[in-house]
N, C-alpha and C positions, 0 to 999 in steps of 0.2 A: 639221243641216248636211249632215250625208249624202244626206238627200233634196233636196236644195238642189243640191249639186254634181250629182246623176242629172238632176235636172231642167235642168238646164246640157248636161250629154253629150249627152244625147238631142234635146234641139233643135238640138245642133248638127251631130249626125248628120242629122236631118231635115233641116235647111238642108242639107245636104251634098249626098244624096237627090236633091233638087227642082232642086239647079245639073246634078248627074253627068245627072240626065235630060233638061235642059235641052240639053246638049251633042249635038253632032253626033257620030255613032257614032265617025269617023276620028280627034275629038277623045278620045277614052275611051283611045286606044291610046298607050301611053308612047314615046317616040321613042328611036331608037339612042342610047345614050351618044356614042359615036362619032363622031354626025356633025360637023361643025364648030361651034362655038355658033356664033349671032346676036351681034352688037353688042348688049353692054347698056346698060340705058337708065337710068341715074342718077335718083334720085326727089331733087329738089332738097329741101331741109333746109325747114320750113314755120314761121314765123314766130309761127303761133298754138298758144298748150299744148291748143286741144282739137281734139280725136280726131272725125276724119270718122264717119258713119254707116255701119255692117259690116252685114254679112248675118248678123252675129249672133246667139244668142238674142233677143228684145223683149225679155223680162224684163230688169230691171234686175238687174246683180252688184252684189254688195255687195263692199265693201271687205276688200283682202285682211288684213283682222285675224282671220280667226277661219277660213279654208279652208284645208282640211290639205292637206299637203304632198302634192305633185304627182305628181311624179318620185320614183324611190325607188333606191337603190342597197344591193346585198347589204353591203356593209361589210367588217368581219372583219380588212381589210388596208388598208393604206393604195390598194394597187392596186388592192382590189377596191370604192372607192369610183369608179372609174373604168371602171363596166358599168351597166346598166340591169337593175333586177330581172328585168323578162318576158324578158329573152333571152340570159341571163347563163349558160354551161356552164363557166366555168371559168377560172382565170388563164389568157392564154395568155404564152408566152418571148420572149423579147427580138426573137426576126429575125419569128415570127409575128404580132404585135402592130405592128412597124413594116411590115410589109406589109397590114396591116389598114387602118391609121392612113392610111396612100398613099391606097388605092382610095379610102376613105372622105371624104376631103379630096379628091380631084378629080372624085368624082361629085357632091357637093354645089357645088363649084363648075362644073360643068358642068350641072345642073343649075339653079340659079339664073341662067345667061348664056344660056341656050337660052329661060327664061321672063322674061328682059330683069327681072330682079329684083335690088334692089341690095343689095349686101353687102360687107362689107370683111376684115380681118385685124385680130385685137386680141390684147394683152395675149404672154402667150406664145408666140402662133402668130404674131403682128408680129414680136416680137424673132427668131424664126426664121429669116423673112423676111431680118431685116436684116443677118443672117450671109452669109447664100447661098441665100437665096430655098427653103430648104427647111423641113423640119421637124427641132426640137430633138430628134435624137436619145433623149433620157433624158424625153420632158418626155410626162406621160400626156396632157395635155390639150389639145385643140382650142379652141380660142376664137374666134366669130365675131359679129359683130354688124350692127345691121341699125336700121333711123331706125322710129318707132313707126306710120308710117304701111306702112311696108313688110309690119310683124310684123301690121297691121288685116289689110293683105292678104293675108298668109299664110293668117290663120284664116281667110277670107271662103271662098279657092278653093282655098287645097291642105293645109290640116290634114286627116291620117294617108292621104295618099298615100303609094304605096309605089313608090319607083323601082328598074331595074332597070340597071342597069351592067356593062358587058363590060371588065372589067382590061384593060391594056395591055401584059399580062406575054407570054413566048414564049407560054406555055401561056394564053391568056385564058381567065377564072374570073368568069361571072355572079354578081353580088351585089345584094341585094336593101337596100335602106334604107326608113326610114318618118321621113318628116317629121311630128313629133308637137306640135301649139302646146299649150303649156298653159294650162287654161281662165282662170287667174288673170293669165294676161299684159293683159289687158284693165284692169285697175286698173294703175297706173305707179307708186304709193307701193309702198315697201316691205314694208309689214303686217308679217307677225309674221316675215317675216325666211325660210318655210319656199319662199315662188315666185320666189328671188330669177333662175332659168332660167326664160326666159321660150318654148324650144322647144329641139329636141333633133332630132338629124338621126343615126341608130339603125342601127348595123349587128344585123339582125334575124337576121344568124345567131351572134353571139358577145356583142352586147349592149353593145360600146366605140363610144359616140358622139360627136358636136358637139356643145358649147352652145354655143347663140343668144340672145344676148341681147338688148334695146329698147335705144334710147337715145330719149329723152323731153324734150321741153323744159316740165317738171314746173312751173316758176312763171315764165308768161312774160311777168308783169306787173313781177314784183319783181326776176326775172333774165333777161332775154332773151337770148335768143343761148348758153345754158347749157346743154348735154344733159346728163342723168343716166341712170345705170341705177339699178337696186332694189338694188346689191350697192355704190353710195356714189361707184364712177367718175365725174368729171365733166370734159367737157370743152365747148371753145367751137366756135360754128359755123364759126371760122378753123383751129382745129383740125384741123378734120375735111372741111373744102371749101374747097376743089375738088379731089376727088378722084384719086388717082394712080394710073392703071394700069398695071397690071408682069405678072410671073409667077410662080406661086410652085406649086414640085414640076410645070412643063410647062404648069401649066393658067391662063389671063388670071383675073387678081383685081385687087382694089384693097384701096391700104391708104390711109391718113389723109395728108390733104397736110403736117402739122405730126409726122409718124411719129416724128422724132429726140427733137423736146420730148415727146411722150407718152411716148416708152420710159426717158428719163432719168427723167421726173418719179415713174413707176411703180417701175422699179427702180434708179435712179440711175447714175451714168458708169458704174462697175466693170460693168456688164452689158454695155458696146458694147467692152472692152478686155479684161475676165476669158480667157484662153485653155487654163483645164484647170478644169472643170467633171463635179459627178456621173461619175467613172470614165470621162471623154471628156477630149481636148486636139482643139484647132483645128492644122491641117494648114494654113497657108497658102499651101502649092506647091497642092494639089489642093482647096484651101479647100472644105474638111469637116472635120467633126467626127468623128475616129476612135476606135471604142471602145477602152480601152486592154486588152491580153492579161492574162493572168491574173500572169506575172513581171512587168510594169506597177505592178499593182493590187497586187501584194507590197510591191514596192519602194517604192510610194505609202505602204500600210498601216505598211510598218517603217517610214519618214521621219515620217508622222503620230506614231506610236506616240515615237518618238525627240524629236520638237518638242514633245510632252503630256509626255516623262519631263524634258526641260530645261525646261519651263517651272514644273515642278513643284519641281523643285529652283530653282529661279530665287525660284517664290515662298517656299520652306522658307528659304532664305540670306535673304531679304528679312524673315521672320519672324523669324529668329533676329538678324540685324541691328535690328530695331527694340527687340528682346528685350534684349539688348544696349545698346543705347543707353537706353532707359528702365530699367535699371538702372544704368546710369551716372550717370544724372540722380538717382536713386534715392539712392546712395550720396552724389553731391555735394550733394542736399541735407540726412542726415544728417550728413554731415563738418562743413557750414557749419553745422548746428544745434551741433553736438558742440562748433564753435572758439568760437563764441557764449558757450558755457555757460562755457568755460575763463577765456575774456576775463573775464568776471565775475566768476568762482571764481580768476581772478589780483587783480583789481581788489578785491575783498574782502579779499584776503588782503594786500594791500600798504598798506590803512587802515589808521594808528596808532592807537594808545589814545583818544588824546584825538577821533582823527576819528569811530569808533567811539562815543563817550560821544555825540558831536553829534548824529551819525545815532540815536542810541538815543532823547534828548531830542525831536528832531524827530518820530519815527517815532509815540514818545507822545503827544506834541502833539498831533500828525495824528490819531490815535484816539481823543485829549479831546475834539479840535472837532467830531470827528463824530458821535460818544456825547451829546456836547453839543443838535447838531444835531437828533437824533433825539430827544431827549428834548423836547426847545422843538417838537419837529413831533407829540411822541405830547401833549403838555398844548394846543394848538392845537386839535387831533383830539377831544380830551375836552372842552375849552369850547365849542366848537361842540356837540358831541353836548347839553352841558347848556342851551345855550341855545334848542337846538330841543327838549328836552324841557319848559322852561317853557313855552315857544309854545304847543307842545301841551298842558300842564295848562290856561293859561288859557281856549284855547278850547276843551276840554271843562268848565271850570269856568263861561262863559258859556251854552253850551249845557246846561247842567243850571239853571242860576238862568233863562233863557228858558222850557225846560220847564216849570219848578217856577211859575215865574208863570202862563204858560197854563193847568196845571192850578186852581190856586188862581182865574183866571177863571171858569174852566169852575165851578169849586163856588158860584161867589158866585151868576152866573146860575141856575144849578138852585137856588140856596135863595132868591132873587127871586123865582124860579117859584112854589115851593111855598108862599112868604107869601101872593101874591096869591091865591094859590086858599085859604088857607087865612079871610082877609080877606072874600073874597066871600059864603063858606058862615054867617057871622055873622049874627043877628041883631039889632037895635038895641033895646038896655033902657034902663034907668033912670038918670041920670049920678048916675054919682058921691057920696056924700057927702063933702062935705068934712069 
């Protein structure tokens, strides 16, 4: 499989090769971040599930059932699942990371509208959007996506270009990114679940990037009009077109024309209304998301701590309360067994002599007829047994007299036998005198 996947890289590096020489030298040279983008140019939504012709390897890929995982991330922390192994130096802090996250989200869309390529806003990075068109403060992840004809394209002419970005800060700060497609984006099922990123847009000095994923219309016989990704999202071509273009953090993007139904259906209303989220509250005079101060985050953690210690006592009183009442039950059913027993143990006691003699006569009675009973059911029991015992004497007693004749056959012919042979061996003499 290893050698399978090399042989994947490397033709696609040579494909790479033969385009980059193809180009005109002016074309080689990456263009100002800066300059204004171009009008992009929408790739309309394509009605057939299969996949144009790439300048791809020829070899055929096989199905992502069995090609190991792509992408790889250091792990360790939940944060640090949110860096790329090759260029990962370290957590960065809360203000370093969201100026990371900036640049990195407007060079990729700067990027992509300078090369008229289409792209949108998803999942996390939408609901962003639909705050105040920026990024969620607290949220490590980027999420963009792109139609399967788009991500053909990607691989064809720009897998592991490296762009180069001038921040828009006082101080501007060159940054370099690598758009990386991965070689399993080219299957659209799922497989074992390890390519469900289908490309990665890579800050190559700290390792915190975009995923990019397909969206695919996977069975467009039995579902038309259906996109899917590898990671299970599905949405319809109304969903998703005709496209809305807006802004999001200064730079022209697009998000899904159906944006409200997708973000409800993903994380349902309390995500468009929620206004004190992960150590933030929503500001709607300056409508941002402010991180809360450290006396905040106290006051937050004592209120928590305080709603955990009443609800705990909440549920202890609810336990002791059931506790409680099922001992109550408890006892009402002893009591009522207890008056039961009394009732009877009165009613006993208030039969006269003579009722006493009756119930005594009866009680005996009642233990003749059953005694009775039993005994008519055990002589029942034993005439049967005797009757099936004669059955069986007589037919063992025929089958021995059957026997016993057969055999006695059997002798008469063997001594038939030996007459006549004894008959043939004679000679004929003289008769008889009388």
């Amino acid at each position: 499989m290893r050698s399978f996947l090399s042989a994947i890289l490397l033709s696609a590096f040579l494909y790479f090769l033969i385009d980059v020489a193809a180009l005109p030298a002016g074309e080689l040279q990456k263009r100002d971040a800066s300059e204004a983008p171009q009008p992009a140019k929408r790739l309309e939504p394509r009605s057939s599930g299969r996949r144009k012709k790439s300048g791809r390897p020829k070899k055929p890929v096989k199905k992502d059932d069995g090609l190991p995982k792509y992408f790889h991330e250091p792990g360790g922390s939940e944060l640090g699942n949110h860096y790329d192994s090759r260029f990962e130096h370290g957590i960065q802090d809360y203000d370093d990371r969201k100026s990371t996250q900036l640049n990195m989200l407007r060079a990729y869309l700067t990027f992509f509208n300078e090369n008229r390529l289409e792209t949108w806003l998803a999942h996390g990075t939408l609901l962003g959007w639909w705050w105040n068109g920026k990024m969620l403060p607290w949220d490590w992840d980027i999420d963009t996506q792109v139609s399967d004809s788009t991500l053909n394209y990607l691989g064809e002419h720009y897998n592991q270009t490296h762009y180069d970005y001038m921040s828009k800060d006082e101080n501007p700060v060159k940054h370099t990114y690598l758009l990386d497609i991965n070689p399993a984006s080219v299957e659209r099922e799922r497989g074992n679940g390890l390519n469900i990123i289908d490309a990665r847009w890579i800050d190559v000095h700290n390792g915190l990037y975009i995923d990019i994923t397909g969206l695919s219309e996977t069975h467009p016989q039995d579902q038309p009009g259906v996109w899917v990704c590898k990671n299970y999202h599905r949405y319809h071509t109304t969903d998703l077109y005709p496209m809305r273009e807006t802004l999001y953090e200064g730079v022209v993007s697009k998000v899904p024309y159906a944006y409200d139904r997708i973000l409800t259906q993903e994380y349902g209303d309390k995500a468009l209304v929620l206004t004190d989220y992960e150590g933030h509250r929503w500001d709607p005079i300056v409508k941002d998301w402010i991180q809360k101060n450290e006396e905040e985050l106290a006051e937050e953690k004592k209120e928590k701590e305080e709603r955990k210690r009443e609800k705990e006592e909440e549920k202890k009183r609810e336990e002791a309360r059931k506790k409680e009442e099922s001992q109550r039950e408890k006892e009402k059913a002893e009591a009522e067994v207890k008056a039961s027993q009394e009732r009877q143990r009165a009613k006993e006691e208030a039969m006269t002599a003579e009722e006493k003699e009756k119930q005594k006569v009866e009680n005996e009675k009642w233990w003749d007829g059953k005694l009775k009973e039993l005994k008519e059911k055990n002589a029942k029991k034993a005439e049967a047994k005797r009757i099936e015992k004669e059955k069986m004497d007589k037919k063992a007693e025929v089958a021995r007299l059957k026997n016993q004749q057969q055999m006695m056959k059997g002798a008469n012919r063997e001594k038939e036998k030996r007459g006549d042979n004894d008959d043939a061996g004679q000679q004929p003499g003289p008769a008889p005198v009388p």
